[in-house]
C-alpha positions in Angstrom: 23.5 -7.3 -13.7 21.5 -4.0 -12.8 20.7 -3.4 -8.7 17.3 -3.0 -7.8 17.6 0.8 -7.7 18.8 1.1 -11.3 15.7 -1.1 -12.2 13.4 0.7 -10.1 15.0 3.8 -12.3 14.6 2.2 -15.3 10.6 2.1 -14.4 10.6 5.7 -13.8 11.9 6.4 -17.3 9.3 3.7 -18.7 6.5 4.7 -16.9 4.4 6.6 -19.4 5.5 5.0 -22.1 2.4 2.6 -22.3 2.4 -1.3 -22.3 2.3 -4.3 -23.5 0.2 -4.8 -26.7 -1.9 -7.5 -25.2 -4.8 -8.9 -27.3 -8.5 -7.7 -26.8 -12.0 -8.8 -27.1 -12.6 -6.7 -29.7 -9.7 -7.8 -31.8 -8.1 -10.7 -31.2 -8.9 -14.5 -30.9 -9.1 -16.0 -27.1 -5.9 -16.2 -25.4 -4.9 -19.8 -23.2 -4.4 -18.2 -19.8 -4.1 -21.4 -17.7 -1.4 -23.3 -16.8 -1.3 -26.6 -18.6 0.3 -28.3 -15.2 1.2 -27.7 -11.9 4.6 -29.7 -10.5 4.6 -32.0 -8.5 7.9 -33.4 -7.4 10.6 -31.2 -6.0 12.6 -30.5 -8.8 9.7 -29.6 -11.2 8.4 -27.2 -8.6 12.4 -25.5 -8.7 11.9 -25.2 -12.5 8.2 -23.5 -11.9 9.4 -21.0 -9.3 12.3 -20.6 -11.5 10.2 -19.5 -14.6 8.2 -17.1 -12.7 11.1 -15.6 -10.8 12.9 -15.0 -14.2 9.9 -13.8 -16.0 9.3 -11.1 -12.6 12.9 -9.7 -13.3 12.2 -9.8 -16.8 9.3 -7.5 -16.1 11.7 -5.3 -14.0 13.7 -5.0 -16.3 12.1 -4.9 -19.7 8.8 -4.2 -19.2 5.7 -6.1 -20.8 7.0 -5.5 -24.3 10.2 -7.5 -23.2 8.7 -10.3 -21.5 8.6 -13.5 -23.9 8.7 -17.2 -23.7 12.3 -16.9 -25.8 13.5 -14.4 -22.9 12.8 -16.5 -20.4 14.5 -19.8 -21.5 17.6 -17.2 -22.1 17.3 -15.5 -19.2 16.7 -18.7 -16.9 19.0 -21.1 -19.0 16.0 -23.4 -19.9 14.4 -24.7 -23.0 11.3 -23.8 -25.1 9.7 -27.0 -24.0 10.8 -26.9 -20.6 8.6 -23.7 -20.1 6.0 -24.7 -22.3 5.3 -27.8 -20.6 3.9 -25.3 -17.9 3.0 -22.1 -19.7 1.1 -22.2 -23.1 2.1 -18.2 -23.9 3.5 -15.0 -22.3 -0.1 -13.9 -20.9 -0.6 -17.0 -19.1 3.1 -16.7 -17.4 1.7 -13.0 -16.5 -1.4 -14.5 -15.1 0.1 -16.7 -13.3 2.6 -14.1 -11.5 -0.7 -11.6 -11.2 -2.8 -14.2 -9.1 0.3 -15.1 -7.1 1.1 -11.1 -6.1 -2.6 -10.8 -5.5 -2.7 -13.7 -3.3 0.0 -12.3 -1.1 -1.9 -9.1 -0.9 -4.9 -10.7 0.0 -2.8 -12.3 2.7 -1.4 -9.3 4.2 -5.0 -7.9 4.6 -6.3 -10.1 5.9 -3.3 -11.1 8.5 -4.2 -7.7 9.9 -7.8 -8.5 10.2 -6.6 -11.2 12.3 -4.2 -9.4 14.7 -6.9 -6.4 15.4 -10.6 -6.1 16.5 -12.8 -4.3 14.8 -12.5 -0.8 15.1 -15.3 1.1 17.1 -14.0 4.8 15.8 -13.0 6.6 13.1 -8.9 7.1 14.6 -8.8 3.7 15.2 -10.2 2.5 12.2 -7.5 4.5 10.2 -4.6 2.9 12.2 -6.2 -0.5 10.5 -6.0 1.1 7.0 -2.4 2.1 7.8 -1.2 -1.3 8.7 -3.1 -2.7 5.3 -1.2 0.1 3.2 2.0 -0.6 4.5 2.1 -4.5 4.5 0.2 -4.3 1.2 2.6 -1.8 0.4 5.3 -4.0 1.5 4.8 -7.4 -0.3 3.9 -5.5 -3.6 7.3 -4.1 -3.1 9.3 -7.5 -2.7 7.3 -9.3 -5.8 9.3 -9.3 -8.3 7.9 -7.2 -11.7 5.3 -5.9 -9.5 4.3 -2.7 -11.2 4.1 -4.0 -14.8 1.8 -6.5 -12.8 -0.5 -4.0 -11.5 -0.2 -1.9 -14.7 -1.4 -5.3 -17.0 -3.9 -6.0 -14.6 -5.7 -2.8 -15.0 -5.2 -2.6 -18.3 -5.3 -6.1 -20.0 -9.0 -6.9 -19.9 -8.1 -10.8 -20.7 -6.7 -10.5 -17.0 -9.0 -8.6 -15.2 -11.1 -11.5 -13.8 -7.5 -11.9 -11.7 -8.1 -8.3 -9.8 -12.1 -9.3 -9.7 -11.1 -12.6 -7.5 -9.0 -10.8 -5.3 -11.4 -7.9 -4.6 -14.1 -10.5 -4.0 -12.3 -12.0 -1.3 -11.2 -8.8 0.2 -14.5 -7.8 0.0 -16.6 -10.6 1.8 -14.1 -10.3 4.9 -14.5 -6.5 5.1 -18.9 -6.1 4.8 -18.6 -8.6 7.5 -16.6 -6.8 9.3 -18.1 -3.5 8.8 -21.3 -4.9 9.5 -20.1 -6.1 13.2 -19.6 -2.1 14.1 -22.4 -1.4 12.2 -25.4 -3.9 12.3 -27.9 -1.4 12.0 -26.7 -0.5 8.6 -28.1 -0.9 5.1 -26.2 -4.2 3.5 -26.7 -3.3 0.1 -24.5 0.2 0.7 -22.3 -1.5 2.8 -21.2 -3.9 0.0 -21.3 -0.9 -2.3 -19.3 1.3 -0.1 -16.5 -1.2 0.3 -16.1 -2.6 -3.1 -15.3 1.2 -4.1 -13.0 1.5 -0.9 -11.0 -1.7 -2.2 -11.0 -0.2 -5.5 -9.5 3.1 -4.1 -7.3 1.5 -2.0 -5.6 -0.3 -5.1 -5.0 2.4 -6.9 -3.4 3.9 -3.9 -1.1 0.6 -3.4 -0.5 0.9 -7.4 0.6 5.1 -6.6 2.9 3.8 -4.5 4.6 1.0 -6.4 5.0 3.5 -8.6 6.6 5.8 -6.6 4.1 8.6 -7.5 4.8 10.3 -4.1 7.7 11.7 -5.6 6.0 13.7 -8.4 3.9 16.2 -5.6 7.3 15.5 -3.3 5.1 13.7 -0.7 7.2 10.8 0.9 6.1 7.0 0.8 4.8 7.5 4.5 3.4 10.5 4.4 1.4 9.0 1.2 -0.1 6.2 2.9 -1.1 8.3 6.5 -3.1 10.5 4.0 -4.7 7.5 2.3 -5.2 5.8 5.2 -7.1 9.0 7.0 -9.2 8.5 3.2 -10.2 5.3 3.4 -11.0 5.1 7.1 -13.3 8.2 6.4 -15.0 6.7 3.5 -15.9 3.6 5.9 -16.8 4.9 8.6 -19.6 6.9 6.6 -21.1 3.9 5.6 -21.7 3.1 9.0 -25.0 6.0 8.6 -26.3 4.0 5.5 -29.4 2.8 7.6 -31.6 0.8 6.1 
């Protein structure tokens, strides 16, 4: 079995080397992306957890082009109808392990939203943005088969309503929170201003999983300082978008 760091390797070597050919709008029929059932006693839910732990090291290993309903009943011991009784098709496994890393995300940003009070200046408002980075940072770097995740996510349009959700519920928390330092402020920019600050800061989180720090021989910290100095910038603009 291959260690984490040889996996994390094999990524590297994969990384440009494009993804999964997932079906399309434009030419393919629609895909089933919902799980048929969700367990219910305590050794179903061991099977479920099972399946999507397998199909996350899968991913790590594998890529999207490796990740199958056949690999994971080889992979996890199981059979065919055992994961198909939950999982209708490879897309709605990876949808299922998308909205699960994106809930954990969501979680970790808004934990921090919790612990702190809203930031009345720009240094303090990019300590926030450096606590998000690093705890997003964080859990994305724990889930397992998180950066062919992100990578199908922004590239799979049959998933994208997964990374829409989660920037809608990042979102809502963070106009309201911008608009308690700002209240004088225009809503409509507000709202505009920080669904393109979300949208930065994935990319940013996605850089990282990535391990893009390395190319421009930046370190992870130093990477998320800089991106956190960025976002906390961009925000605390918005706050002279009067309307």
């Amino acid at each position: 079995m291959r260690t984490r760091t040889q996996r994390n390797a094999g990524v590297s070597s994969r990384r440009r080397a494009g993804t999964s050919r997932a079906p399309t709008r434009a030419n393919a029929a629609p895909v089933d992306l919902e799980t048929k059932t969700l367990p219910s006693q305590a050794r179903s839910r061991s099977t479920f957890g099972a399946i999507l732990r397998v199909a996350g090291e899968i991913l790590n290993d594998d890529g999207l082009d490796g990740l199958s309903i056949n690999a994971v009943c080889r992979q996890a011991g199981l059979t065919p109808p055992a994961v198909y009784r939950y999982f209708p098709n490879k897309y709605a496994l990876l949808k299922a392990l998308a909205e699960r890393l994106m809930e954990a995300q969501d979680d970790a940003v808004l934990a921090v939203a919790r612990r702190r009070t809203p930031a009345h200046s720009e240094p303090a408002l990019a300590e926030e943005m450096r606590e998000i980075l690093r705890d997003v940072a964080a859990v994305t770097a724990a889930f397992p088969g998180n950066v062919f995740i992100l990578r199908a996510l922004r590239v799979t349009p049959i998933l994208r309503d997964v990374r829409r959700a989660s920037t809608a519920k990042v979102a809502a928390q963070r106009v309201e929170r911008l608009r308690s330092i700002f209240p004088a402020a225009d809503l409509a920019s507000l709202r505009r201003g920080v669904w393109l600050g979300i949208e930065t800061a994935n990319a940013m989180i996605e850089l990282i999983a990535e391990r893009e720090w390395e190319v421009v021989g930046e370190s992870r910290q130093a990477t998320i300082e800089a991106a956190a100095a960025l976002l906390a910038h961009h925000y605390w603009a918005l706050g002279g978008a009067v309307s």
